[in-house]
C-alpha positions as CSV (number, residue, x, y, z in Angstrom):
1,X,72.8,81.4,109.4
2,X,70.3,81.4,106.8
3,X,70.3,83.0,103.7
4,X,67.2,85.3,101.7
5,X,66.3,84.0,98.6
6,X,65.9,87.0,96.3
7,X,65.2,87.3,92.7
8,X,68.1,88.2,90.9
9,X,69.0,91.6,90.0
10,X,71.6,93.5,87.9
11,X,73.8,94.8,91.3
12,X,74.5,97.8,89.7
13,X,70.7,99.0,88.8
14,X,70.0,102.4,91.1
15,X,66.9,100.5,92.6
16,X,68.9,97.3,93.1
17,X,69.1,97.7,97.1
18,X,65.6,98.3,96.6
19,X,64.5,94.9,95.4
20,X,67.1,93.3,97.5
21,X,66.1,94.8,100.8
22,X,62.0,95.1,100.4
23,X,59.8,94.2,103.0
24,X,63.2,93.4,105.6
25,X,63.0,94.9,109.1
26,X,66.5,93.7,110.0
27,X,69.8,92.1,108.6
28,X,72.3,90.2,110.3
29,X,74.7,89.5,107.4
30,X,75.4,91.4,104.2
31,X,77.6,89.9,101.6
32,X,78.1,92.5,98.1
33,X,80.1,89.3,96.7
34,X,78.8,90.6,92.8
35,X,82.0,90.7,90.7
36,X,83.9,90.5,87.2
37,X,86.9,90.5,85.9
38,X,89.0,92.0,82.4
39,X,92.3,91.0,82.1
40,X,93.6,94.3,80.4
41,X,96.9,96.4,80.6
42,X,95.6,100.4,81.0
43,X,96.2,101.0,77.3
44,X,94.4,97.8,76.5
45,X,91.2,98.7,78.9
46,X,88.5,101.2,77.2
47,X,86.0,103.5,79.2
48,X,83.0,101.6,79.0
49,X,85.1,97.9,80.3
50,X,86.9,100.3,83.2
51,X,83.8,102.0,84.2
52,X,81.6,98.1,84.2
53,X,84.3,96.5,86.2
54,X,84.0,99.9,88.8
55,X,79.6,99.3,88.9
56,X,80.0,95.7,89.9
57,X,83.0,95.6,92.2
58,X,83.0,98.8,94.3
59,X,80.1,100.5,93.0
60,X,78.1,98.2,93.9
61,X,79.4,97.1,97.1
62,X,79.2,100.8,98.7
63,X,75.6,101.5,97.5
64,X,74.6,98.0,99.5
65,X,76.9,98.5,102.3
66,X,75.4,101.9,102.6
67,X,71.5,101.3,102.4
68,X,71.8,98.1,104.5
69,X,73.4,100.1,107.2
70,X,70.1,101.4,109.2
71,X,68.8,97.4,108.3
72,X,71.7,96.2,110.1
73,X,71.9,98.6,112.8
74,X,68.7,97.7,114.5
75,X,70.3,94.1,114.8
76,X,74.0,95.2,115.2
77,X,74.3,93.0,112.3
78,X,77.7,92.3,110.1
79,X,79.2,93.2,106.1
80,X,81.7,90.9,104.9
81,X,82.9,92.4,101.8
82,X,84.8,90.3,98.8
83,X,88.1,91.5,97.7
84,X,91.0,89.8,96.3
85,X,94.4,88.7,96.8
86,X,94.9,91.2,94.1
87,X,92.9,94.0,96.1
88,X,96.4,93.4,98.8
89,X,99.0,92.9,96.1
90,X,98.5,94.1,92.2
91,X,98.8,91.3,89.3
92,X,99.3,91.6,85.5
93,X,97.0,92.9,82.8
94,X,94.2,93.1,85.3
95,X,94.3,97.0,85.6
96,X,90.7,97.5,86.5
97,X,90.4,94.4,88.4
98,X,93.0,95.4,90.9
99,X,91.7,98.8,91.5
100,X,88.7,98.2,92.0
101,X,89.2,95.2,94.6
102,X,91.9,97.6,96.6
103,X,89.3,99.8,97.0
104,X,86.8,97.8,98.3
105,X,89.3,96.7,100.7
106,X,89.7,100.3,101.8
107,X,85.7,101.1,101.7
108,X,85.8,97.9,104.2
109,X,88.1,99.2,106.8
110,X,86.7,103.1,106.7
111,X,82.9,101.7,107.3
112,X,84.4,99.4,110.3
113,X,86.1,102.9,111.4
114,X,82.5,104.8,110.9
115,X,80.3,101.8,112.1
116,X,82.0,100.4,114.8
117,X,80.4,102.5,117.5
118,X,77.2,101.3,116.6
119,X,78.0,98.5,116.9
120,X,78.3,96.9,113.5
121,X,81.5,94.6,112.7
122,X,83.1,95.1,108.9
123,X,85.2,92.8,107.2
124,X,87.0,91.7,103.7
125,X,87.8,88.4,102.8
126,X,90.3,88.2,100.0
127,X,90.2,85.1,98.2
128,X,93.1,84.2,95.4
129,X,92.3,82.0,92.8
130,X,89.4,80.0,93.6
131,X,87.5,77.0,91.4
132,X,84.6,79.5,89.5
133,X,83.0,80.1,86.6
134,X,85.1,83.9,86.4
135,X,88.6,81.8,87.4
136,X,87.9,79.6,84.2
137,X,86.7,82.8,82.1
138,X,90.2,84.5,82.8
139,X,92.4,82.0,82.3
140,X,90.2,81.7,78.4
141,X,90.7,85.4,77.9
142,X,94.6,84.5,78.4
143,X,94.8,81.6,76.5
144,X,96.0,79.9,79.5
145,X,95.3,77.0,81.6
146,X,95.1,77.7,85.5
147,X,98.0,76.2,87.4
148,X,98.6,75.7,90.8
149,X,102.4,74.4,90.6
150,X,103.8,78.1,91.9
151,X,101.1,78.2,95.4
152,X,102.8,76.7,98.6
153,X,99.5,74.5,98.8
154,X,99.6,74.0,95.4
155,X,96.0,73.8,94.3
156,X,93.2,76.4,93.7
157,X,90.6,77.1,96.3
158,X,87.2,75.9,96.6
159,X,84.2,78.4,97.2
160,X,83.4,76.2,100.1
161,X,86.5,77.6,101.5
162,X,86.0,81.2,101.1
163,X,82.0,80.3,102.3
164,X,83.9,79.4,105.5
165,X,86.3,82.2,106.1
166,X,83.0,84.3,105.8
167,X,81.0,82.4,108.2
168,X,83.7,82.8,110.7
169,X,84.0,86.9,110.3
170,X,80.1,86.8,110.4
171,X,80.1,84.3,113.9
172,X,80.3,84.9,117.2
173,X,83.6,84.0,117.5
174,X,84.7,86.8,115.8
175,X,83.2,89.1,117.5
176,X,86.6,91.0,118.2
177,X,87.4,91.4,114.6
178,X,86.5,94.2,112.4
179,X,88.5,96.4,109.8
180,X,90.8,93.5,109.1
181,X,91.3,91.4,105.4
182,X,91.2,87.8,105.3
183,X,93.3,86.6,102.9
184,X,92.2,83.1,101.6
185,X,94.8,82.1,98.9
186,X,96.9,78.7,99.5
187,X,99.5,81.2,100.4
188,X,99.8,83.1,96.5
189,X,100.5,86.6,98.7
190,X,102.8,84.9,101.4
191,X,106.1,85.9,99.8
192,X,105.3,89.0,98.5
193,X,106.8,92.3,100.5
């Protein structure tokens, strides 16, 4: 599976599927994986930080998923979307976060109900706290460090590891599977009800 290299634009521009999907005749494989995180209570959260975190992780995610469809229809390509283990199960002060990441688990399975017939496999991999750039840029808004002592693996994830859990819902192998969540977390959501 090889990847398109694209110049990067702001994912929540109205001509951004635009620029990403000029001059393509097909697609295989769409990942919307754009996102960001505030670590707010409601009260906390103001208009212009709810309605940012709604552009880049939903918004975003159903304009691409939507104008990629008739690119991946004449290949009966793939979308794995990105949620989070917080998109299954809500966490604290992340009021926007959560939201937003529950929905795109929704959006996920109602395009794998709408797309199926023709065809096109749609999937969400939900990864908990993983070893990035946003990871380290929540724990600073906290004024915490991230620890791994409470995870039944006990350690963070990797990117490499949520790479992988897409490559599989994108492969052959899984050609069975659409509509479902993958959660990839060290086991953070295992106990919960």
């Amino acid at each position: 599976m090889r990847g398109i290299d694209r110049a990067e634009c702001d994912v929540t521009a109205l001509d951004a599927t635009a620029v990403a999907f000029a001059g393509l005749d097909g697609l295989d494989l769409l990942v919307p994986a754009a996102g960001i995180a505030e670590r707010h209570t409601a009260e906390e959260t103001s208009d212009a930080e709810w309605d940012a975190v709604i552009a880049v992780n939903l918004t975003h995610v159903f304009r691409f998923c939507r104008d990629a469809l008739p690119l991946l229809r004449r290949r009966r390509g793939c979308i794995v979307t990105i949620g989070s283990g917080w998109g299954m199960v809500a966490g604290p002060r992340a009021v926007s976060y959560a939201a937003s990441k529950a929905a795109v688990v929704n959006l996920t399975r109602a395009l794998a109900i709408d797309h199926g017939p023709e065809g096109i496999r749609v999937n969400c991999v939900c990864p908990g706290d993983t070893d990035t750039p946003m990871l380290h840029r929540e724990a600073a808004q906290l004024g915490e460090t991230i620890d791994a002592s409470t995870r039944p693996l006990r350690r963070i994830g990797t990117p490499a590891e949520v790479a992988a859990a897409v490559a599989w819902l994108a492969s052959d192998e899984a050609s069975n599977v659409t509509g479902t969540t993958l959660v990839v977390d060290g086991g953070s959501l295992a106990g919960t009800a």
